[in-house]
N, C-alpha and C positions, 0 to 999 in steps of 0.2 A: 419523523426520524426516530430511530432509539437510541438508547446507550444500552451498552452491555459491560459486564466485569470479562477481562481476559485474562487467562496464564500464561504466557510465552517461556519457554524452552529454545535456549539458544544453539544451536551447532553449525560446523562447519558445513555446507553443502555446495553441489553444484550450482549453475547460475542457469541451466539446463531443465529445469524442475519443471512439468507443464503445467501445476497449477498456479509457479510465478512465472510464466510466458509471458515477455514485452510484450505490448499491444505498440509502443510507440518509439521513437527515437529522442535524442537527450540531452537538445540542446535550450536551455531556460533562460529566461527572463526575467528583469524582476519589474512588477508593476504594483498598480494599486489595486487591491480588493473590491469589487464593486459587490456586483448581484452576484457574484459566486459565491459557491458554500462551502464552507470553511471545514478542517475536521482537526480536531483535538484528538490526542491521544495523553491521559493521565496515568499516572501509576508511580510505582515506586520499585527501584532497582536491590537486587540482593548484591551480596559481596561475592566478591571471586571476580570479578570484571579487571582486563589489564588495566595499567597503570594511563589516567587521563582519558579515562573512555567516552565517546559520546555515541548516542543514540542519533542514528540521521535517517532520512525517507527521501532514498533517490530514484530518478527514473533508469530505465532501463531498455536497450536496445532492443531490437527485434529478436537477436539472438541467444536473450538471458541476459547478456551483462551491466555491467550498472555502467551508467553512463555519468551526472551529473546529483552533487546534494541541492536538496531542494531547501531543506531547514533540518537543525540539529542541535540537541543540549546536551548538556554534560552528564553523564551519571555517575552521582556520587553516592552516597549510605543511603540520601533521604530519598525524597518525592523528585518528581519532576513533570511538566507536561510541555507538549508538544505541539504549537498550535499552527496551521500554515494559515497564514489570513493575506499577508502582504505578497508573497510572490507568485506568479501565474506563471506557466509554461508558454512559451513563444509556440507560433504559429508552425514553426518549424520541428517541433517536439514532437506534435501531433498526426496520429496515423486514422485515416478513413476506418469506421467502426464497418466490420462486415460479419452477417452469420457465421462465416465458417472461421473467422478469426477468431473466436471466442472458444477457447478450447478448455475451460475450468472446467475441475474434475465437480462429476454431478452434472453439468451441463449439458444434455444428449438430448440427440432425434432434432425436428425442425425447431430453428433458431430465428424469432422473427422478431426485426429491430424497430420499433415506432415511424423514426424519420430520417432523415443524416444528421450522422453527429461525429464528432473525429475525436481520439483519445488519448492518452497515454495512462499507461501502469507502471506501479512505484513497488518502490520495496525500502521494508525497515530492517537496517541492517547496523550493525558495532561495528566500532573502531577504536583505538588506540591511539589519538591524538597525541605524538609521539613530538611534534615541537609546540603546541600551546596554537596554534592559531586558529581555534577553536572550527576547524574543518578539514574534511578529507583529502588526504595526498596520494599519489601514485604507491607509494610504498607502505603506507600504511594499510594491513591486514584487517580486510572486513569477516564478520560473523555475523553468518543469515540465519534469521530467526525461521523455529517449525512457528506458523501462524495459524493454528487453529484452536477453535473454539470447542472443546469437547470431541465432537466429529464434522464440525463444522470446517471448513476450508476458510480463509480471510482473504481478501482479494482487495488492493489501494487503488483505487482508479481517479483519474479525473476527465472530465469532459465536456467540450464546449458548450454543450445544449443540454437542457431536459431531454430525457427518454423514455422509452419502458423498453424490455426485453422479456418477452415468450421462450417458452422452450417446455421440450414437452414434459412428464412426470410434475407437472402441473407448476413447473418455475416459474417467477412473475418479479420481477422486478422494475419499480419506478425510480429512475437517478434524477438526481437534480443536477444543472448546470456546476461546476464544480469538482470538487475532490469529496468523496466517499470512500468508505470500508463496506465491505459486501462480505458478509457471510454465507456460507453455503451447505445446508446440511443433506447429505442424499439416504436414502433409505427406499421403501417404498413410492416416498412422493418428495419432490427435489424442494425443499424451502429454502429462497432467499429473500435476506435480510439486510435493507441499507440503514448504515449509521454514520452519525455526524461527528460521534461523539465516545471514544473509550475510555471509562475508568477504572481502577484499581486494575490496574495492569503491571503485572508482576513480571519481571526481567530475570530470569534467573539463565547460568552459566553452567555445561556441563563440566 
């Protein structure tokens, strides 16, 4: 695995985005952590964030929208990290992983998946924790973060199995059973990159 330092720029967007396209449906569960892999996200929030903000990582429908939070902290001036260890996504969550599902930008030509594995994709997004219960409500206003890494794409996936993922422009990715961040850089030749782990990760607000 690696770690990497992020920037995150927050704004309003659609939930419509194809490079955050649900792979899954968003209904969770909470269990224990076993052999799954964990992902941290560290960093420290700037000011200008509404009043009782928290950072959360939820899943999301087929159709873009966000479904259920999965884990969430508070941002306040300082630090903060984000770690999922304790909750796994129910059985029900999860969508059959297939080539042509895979629609992240960079990802072209033949898409070939190791074995079967079934998935869901998350998104880190703001809120406004507007009565204290320190989690998302129907009326509370989320703000989806642009998630990339220079020219890299960022992509939160989790998945029951190990894998790898071919595709052509020489993309190669190995996942572990678990929750990962996947980087995606395209140019001449398609690099991705799986991490367990984000630090100094900067939250700022337009």
């Amino acid at each position: 695995m690696n770690r990497f330092s992020l920037n995150i720029k927050s704004i309003k967007t659609k939930f419509l985005a194809p490079k955050f396209l649900a792979l899954g449906m968003g209904i969770l569960g909470a269990g224990i952590f076993s052999s799954a892999s964990a992902l941290t996200l560290e960093g420290k929030s700037a000011d200008g964030w509404p009043k009782n903000a928290r950072l959360g990582l939820f899943t999301v429908l087929p159709n873009g929208k966000t479904a259920l939070e999965l884990s969430s902290v508070a941002l306040g001036s300082g630090n903060f990290s984000l770690e999922l260890s304790k909750v796994l996504p129910s059985e029900k969550s999860l969508n059959t992983l297939a080539p042509d599902s895979i629609t992240w930008a960079g990802v072209v030509g033949m898409v070939k998946i190791s074995n079967a594995a079934k998935v869901v994709e998350l998104k880190l997004l703001v809120y406004s924790d507007l009565n204290n219960n320190n989690k998302r409500d129907e009326d509370e206003e989320l703000l989806e973060p642009v998630l990339q890494i220079g020219r890299a794409n960022l992509i939160f996936l989790y998945t029951d199995t190990a894998l790898q993922i071919d595709a052509d422009k020489g993309f190669s990715i190995k996942l572990p059973k678990g929750y990962s961040a996947i980087s995606i850089e395209s140019g001449k030749t398609v690099k991705g990159t799986v991490l367990d782990k984000i630090t100094s990760l900067q939250l700022e607000k337009l």
